[in-house]
Wavefront OBJ file of the C-alpha trace (Angstrom):
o trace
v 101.568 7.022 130.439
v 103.717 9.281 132.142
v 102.202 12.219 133.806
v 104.394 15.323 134.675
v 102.797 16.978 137.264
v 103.270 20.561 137.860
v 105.871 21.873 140.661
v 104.860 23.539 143.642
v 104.909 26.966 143.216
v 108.273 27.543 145.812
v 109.928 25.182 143.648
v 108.897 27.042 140.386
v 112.054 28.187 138.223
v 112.459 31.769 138.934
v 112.964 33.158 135.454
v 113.972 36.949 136.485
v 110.999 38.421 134.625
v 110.700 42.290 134.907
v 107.678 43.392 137.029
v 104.898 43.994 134.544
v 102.614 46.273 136.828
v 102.596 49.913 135.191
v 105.126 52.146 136.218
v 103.141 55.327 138.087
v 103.733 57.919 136.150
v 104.027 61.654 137.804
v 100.970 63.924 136.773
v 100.777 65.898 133.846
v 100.688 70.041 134.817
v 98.228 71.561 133.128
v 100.620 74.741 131.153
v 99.296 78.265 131.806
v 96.853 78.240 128.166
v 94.325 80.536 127.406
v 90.748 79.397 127.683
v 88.498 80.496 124.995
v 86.695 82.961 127.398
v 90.122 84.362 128.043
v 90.329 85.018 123.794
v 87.136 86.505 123.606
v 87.879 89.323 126.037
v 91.174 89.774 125.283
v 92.404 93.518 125.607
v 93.606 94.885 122.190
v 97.028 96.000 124.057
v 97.479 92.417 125.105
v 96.601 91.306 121.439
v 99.191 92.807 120.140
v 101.693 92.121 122.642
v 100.664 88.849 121.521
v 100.831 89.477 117.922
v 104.426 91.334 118.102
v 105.716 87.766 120.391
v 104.072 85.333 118.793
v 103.008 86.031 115.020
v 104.646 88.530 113.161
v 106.143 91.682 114.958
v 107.137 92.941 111.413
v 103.624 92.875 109.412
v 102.444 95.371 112.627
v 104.771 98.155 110.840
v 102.393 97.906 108.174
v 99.198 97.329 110.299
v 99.941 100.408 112.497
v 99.846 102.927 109.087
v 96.762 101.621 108.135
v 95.041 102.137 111.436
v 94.106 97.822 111.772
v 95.781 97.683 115.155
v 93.459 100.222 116.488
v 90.601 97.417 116.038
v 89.310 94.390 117.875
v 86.710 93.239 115.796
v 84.123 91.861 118.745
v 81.313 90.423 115.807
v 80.689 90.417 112.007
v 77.493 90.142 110.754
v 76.039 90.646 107.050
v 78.156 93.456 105.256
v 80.164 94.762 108.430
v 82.095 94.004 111.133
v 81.932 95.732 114.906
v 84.896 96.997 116.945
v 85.380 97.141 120.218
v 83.806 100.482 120.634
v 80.705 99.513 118.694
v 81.416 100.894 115.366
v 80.379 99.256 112.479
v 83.128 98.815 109.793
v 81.728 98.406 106.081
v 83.528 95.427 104.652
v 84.593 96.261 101.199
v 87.762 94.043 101.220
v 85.696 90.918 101.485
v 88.879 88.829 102.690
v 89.954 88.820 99.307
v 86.969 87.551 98.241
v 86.378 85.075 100.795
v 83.001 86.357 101.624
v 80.497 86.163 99.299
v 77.713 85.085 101.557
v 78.588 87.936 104.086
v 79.483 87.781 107.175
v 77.429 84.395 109.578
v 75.107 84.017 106.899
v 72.490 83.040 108.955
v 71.798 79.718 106.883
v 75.668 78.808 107.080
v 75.730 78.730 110.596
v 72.202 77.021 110.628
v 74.286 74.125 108.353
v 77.090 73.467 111.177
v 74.857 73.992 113.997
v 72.968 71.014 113.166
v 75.817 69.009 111.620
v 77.645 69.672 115.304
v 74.270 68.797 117.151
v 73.962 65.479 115.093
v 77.650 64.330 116.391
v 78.219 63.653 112.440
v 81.468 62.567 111.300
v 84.650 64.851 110.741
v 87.101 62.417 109.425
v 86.159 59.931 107.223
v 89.450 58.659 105.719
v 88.772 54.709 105.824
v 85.432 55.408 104.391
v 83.901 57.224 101.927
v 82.351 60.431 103.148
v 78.566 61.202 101.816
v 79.636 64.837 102.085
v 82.618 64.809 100.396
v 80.372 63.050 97.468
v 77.462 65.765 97.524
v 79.938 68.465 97.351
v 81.939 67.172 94.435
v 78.601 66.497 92.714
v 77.323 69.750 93.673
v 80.885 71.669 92.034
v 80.629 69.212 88.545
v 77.066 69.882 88.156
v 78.095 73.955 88.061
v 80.961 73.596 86.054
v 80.394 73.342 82.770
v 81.752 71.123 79.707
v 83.328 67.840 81.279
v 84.705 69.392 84.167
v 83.460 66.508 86.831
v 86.736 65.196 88.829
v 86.716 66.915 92.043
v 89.621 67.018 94.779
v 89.074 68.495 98.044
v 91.342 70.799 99.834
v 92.045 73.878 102.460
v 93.439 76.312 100.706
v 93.782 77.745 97.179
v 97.332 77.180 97.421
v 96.694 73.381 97.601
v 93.973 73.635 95.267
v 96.377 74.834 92.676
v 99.628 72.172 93.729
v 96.664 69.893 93.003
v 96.101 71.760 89.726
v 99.785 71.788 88.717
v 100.540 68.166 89.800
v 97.275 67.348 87.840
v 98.192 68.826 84.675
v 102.086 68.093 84.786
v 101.861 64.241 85.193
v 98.622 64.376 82.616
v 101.165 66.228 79.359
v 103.836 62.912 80.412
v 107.748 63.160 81.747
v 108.481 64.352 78.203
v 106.040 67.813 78.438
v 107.387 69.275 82.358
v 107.288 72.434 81.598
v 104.636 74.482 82.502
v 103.900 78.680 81.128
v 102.988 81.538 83.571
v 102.191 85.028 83.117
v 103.881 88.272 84.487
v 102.167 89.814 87.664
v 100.886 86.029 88.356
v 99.867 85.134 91.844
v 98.958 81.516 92.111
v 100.059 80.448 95.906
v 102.969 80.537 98.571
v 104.184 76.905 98.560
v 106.995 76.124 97.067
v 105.135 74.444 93.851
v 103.044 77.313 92.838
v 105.364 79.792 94.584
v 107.214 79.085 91.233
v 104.925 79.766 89.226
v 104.051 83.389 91.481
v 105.704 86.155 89.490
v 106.530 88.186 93.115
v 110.089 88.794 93.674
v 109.208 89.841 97.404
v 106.932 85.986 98.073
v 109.874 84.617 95.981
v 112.411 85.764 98.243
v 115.695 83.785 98.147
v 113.992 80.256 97.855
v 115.265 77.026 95.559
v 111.844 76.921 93.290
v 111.061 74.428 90.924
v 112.841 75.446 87.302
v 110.524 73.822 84.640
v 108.849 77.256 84.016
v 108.374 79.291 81.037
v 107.066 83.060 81.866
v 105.033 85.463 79.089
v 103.335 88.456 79.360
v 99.808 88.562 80.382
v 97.605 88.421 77.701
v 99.977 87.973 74.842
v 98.437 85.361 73.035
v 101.445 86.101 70.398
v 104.061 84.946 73.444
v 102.693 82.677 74.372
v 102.390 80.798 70.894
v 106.162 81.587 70.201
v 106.546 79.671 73.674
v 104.599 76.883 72.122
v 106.301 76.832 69.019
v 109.965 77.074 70.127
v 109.650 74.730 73.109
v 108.325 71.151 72.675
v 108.730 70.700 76.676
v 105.955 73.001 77.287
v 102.561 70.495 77.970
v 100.727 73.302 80.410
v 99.690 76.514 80.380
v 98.624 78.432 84.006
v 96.907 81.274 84.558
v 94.549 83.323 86.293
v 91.306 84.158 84.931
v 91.568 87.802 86.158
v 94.811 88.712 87.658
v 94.094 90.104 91.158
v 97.277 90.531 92.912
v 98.586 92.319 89.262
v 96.001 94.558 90.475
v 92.502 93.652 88.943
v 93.881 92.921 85.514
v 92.004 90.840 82.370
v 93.114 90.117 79.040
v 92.210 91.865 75.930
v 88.684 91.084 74.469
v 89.603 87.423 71.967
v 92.484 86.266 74.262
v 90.617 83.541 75.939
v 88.972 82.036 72.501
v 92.315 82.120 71.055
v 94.170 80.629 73.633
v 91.759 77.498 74.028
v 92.276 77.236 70.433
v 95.973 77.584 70.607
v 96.487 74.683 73.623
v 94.358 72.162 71.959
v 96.684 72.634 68.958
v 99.352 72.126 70.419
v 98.268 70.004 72.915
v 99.173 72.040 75.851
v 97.052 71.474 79.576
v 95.100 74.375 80.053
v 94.563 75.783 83.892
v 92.499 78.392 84.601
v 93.407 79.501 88.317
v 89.387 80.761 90.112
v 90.610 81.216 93.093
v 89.793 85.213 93.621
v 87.660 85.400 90.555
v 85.223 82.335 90.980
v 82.018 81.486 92.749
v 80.425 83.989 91.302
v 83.135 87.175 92.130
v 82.554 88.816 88.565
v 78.827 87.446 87.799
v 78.824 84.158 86.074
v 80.580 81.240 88.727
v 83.412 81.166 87.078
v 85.325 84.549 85.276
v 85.836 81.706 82.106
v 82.736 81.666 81.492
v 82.304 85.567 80.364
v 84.570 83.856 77.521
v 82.615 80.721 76.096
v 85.641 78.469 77.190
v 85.893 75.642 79.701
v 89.665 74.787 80.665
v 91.301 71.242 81.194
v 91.752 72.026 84.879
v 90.542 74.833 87.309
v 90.416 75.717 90.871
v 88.093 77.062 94.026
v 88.364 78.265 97.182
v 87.733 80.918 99.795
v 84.011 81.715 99.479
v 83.560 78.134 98.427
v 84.039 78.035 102.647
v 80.902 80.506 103.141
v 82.867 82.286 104.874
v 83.115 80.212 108.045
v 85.510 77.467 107.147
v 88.893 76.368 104.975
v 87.954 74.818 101.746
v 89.515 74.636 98.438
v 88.744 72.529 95.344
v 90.370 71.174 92.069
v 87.932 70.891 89.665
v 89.283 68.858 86.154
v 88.231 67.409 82.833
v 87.439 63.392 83.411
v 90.140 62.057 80.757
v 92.536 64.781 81.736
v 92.221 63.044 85.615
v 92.239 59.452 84.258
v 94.788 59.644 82.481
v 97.094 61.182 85.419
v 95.182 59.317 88.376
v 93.135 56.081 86.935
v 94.584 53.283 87.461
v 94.571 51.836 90.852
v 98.424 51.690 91.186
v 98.266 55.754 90.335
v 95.270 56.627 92.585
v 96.937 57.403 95.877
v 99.773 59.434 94.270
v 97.562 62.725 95.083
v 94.686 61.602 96.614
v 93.072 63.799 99.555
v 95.311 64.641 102.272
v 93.905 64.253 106.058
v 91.602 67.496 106.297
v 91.039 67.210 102.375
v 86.893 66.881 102.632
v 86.703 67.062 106.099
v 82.803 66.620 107.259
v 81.731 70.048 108.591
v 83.861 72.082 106.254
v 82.208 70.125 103.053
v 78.307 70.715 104.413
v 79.622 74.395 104.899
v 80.459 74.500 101.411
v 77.078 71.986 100.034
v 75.479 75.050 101.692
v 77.236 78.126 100.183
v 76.253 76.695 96.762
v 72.961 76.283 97.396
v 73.138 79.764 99.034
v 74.483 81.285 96.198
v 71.709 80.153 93.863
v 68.939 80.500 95.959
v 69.654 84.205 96.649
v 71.021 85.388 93.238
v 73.725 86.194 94.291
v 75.619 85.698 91.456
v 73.257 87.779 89.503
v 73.852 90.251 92.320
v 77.455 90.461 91.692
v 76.879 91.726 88.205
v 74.407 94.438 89.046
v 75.696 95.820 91.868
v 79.266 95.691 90.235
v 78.240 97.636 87.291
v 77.034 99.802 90.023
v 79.609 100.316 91.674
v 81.690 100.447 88.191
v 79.383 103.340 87.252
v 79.723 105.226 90.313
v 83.483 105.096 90.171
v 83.883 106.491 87.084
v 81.147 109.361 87.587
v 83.972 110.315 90.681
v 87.120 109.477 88.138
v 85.543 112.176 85.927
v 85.323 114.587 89.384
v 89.100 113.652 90.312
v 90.828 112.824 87.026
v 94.093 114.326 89.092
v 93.686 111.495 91.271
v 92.337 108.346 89.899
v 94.022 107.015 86.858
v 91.555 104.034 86.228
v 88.702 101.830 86.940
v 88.252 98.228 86.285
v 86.756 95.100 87.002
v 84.195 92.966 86.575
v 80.772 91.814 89.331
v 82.141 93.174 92.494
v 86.022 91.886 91.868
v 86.694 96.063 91.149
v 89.992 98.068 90.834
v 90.558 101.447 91.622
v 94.040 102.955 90.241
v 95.561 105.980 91.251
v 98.230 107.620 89.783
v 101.258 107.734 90.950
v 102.441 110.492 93.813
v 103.495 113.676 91.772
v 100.642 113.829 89.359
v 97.986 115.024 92.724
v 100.762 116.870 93.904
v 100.490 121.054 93.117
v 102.584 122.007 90.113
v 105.334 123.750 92.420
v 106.384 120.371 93.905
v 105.600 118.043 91.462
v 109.246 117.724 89.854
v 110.392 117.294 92.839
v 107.781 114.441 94.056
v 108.495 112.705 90.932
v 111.761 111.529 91.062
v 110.224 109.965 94.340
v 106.804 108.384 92.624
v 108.595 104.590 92.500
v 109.696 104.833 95.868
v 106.150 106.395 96.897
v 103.865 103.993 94.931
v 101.273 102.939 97.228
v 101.468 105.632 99.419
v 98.654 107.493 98.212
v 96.213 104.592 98.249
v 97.274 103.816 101.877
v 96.610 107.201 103.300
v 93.893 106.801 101.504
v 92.684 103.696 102.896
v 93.927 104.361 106.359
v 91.307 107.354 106.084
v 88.797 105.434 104.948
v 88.649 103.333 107.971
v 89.376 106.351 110.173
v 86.751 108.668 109.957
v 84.283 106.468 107.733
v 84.586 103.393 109.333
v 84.920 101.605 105.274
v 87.648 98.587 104.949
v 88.972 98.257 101.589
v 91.919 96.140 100.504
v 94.851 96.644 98.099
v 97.073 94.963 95.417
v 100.167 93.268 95.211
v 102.190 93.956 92.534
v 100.689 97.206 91.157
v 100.609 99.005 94.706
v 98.405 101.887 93.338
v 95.320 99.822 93.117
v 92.680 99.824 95.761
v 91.052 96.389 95.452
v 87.130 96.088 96.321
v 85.989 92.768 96.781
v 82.712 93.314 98.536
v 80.716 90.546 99.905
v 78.624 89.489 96.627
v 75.439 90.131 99.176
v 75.863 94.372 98.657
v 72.978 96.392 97.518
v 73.030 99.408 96.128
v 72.885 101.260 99.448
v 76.188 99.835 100.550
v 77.766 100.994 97.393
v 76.296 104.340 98.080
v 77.870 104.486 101.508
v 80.575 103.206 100.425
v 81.321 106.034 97.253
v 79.959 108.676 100.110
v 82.850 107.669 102.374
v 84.950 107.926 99.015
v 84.001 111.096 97.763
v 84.702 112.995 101.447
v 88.197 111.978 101.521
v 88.911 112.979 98.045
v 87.334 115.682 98.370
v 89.910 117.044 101.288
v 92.898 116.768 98.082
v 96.216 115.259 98.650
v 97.447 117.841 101.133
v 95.017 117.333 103.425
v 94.749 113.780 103.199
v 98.511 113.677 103.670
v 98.364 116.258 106.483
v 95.262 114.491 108.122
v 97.826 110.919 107.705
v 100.897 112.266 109.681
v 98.546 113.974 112.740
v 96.824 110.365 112.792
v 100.035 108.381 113.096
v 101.793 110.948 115.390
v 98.666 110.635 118.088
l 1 2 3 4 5 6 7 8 9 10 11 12 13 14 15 16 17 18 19 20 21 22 23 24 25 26 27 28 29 30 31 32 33 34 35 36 37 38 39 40 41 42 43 44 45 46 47 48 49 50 51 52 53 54 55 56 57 58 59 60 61 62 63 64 65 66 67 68 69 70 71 72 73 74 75 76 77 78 79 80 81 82 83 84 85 86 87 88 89 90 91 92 93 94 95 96 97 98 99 100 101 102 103 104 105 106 107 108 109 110 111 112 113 114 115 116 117 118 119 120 121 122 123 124 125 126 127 128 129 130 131 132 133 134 135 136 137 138 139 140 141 142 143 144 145 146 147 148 149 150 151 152 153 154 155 156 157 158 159 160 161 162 163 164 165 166 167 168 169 170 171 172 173 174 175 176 177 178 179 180 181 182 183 184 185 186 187 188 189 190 191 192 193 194 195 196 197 198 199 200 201 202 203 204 205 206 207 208 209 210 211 212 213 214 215 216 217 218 219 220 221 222 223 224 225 226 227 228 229 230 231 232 233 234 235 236 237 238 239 240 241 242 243 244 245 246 247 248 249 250 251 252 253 254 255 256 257 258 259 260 261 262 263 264 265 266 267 268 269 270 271 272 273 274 275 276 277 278 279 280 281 282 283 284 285 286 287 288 289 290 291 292 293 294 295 296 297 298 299 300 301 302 303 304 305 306 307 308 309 310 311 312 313 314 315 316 317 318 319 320 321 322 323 324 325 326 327 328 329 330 331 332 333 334 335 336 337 338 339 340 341 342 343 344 345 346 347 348 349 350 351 352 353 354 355 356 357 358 359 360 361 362 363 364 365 366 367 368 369 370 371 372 373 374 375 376 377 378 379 380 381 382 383 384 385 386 387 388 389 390 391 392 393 394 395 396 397 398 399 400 401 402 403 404 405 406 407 408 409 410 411 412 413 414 415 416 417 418 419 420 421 422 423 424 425 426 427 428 429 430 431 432 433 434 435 436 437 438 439 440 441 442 443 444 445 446 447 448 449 450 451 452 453 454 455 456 457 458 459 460 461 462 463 464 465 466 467 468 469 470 471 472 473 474 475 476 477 478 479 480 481 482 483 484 485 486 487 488 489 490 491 492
């Protein structure tokens, strides 16, 4: 046998290969970034230096009339937040109903404290998540009827793509089209942006064209729409209209329209966004109505208040039927942060929260409260407030327009002015709220008259009191002085 022994290594065949020792690589500087320490004591002159550079220089026009750039909130606790001067602020906007638990409810930040100390998982995308499962358990066992297929989101504009997606491959390629109402808000991406009846988040964008819009509440529309359009296989809507300015339909329309979608077998969505989790005393607004929709959606307070979380909630078949097979289940399955660890134990929590305290119960005492009171001061300023509405704490306060507060010498003039002015009134009122009261309240979107009031669902009677106190000694100054009172504030 031949044996080829191995050459000596100088008379080894140099075969040119490239030095594979790693290349030193220069240092990475460290940028100039702000530490958290340097957040927390941030000046509010270098906030909004920072806001104006970095954010959005023109939403401080708007900021600056309502007196919000005079605050750095420094903590919130409970029913109020605390500037930088130590003033409490009563929170009566409620971050659009995000915060129905309050503000740190102690027992939410008890839940991530421990899930943080116990280095549990965040992302659990390979695997299934045990929190992801307890929370979608949790939302199927509150929701009534068959409404048990649960996807997990940030936001409740993602909730509702989810929502739309859902119900639009569910009806079949034949059935795209899906109805909205007037005054709708449903989202700012571009899916549910076209199904958002706002010219102004509309703007000039290329939206989606398989839409069919009614009236809200015109359960004679929106069978017409059914009848003269085969295409239509959805119908979305919110339960109460919140950016329309606290708006439900008339007493029947919900029976009527369940009745009308199943015959015509059109998807029905109920959008719960504002109006769930309790907002006007039952979990969901539906349920004031003895109806469970095909399809519904969740989010901000289902986050307690501390973190991003949004959920689809549907009707098994409808889900199966879009999503069952396994060559269909990844076509909208949960995107990267979509039941994310701490944010779904922040939510198992709010639940349980929510029950344990009454707080849905809660909402519908204190709201009729708070209904109560407002009308007792509609009947003291009739000149003033056109009209009060709402349901559990998710309340609107109307005024009317410009010229009607205004004394009788000016009010011709004024008027040709009230479309231009709508809103005004409400802001100066607001802005004086927060002023010399130290109340936050929020307004509406389309119907720029309303004051919204979206308290956390946590307020007693005693914050409604303090609240309608603060109320009372604005009105109380009339429209020339609250006018006058606006103009010295933004001139110093």
């Amino acid at each position: 046998m031949n044996v080829i022994e191995k050459p000596e290594s100088a008379e080894r065949l140099d075969l040119n290969t490239p030095d594979l020792a790693p290349t030193e690589l220069a240092p990475q500087i460290k940028p100039d970034l702000l530490s958290v320490e340097d957040a927390a004591s941030m000046s509010l002159g270098t906030m909004t230096d920072l806001f104006m550079a970095h954010i959005n220089p023109g939403q401080m026009h708007f900021m600056k009339l309502l007196g919000f750039n005079k605050v750095k909130v420094e903590r919130a606790e409970g029913m109020y937040y605390y500037d930088q001067n130590g003033r409490k602020i009563l929170d009566f906007f409620g971050g659009f109903g995000s915060l129905a638990l309050g503000h740190n409810h102690p027992r939410i930040t008890a839940a991530r404290k421990r899930f943080q100390d116990e280095s549990r998982h965040e992302i659990a995308i390979a695997f299934m998540s045990q929190y992801a499962a307890a929370l979608a358990k949790n939302l199927a066992t509150v929701s009534p009827g068959d409404l048990d297929m649960v996807f997990l989101g940030s936001s409740g504009s993602e909730a509702m793509e989810a929502a739309v997606k859902l119900a639009e491959r569910a009806a079949g390629p034949d059935r795209p089209k899906i109805v909205h109402a007037v005054n709708s808000f449903h989202g700012k991406t571009k899916g549910v942006l076209s199904i958002t009846d706002g010219e102004l988040y509309r703007g000039q964008f290329k939206l989606v064209d398989n839409t069919v819009r009614v009236p809200f509440g015109d359960i004679a529309a929106i069978e017409r729409a059914f009848r003269a359009d085969k295409q239509i296989g959805a119908i979305v809507l919110e339960t109460v209209q919140g950016g329309g300015g606290i708006v439900e339909a008339p007493d029947g329309f919900w029976t009527e329209l369940r009745a009308l979608c199943d015959r015509y077998g059109v998807i029905m969505v109920c959008d719960e966004v504002q109006c769930g989790f309790g907002r006007t005393g039952k979990f969901y607004a539906f349920e004031h109505h003895g109806i469970v929709p095909d399809i519904t959606a969740l989010a901000k307070s289902l986050g307690g208040g501390k973190t991003a979380m949004a959920a689809m909630i549907a009707k098994r078949d409808i889900y199966m039927k879009a999503y069952g097979a396994p060559k269909n289940a990844l076509i909208h399955a949960q995107a990267t942060f979509g039941g994310i660890g701490e944010s779904c134990i922040t939510a198992i929590e709010a639940l349980n929260v929510l029950y344990d305290e009454g707080l849905i119960e809660n909402s519908a005492q204190t709201g009729a409260y708070l209904i109560e009171r407002l009308k007792e001061l509609q009947n003291r300023y009739p000149k003033l407030i056109k009209d009060v509405r709402g349901r559990g704490l998710m309340v609107g306060l109307e005024f009317h327009d410009f010229s009607q507060a205004m004394p009788l010498v000016v009010k011709p003039m004024i008027a040709m002015l009230d479309d231009k002015l709508k809103g005004s009134l409400p802001g100066f009122i607001g802005s004086a709220l927060l002023r010399d009261h130290g109340v936050l309240v929020a307004f509406t979107e389309y119907n720029r008259n309303v004051i919204r009031l979206q308290p956390p669902l946590i307020a007693t009677r005693a914050h409604v009191d303090e609240f309608m106190d603060a109320l009372d000694a604005v009105l109380s100054k009339g429209v020339v002085r609250i006018v006058k009172d606006f103009v010295a504030s933004q001139v110093g």
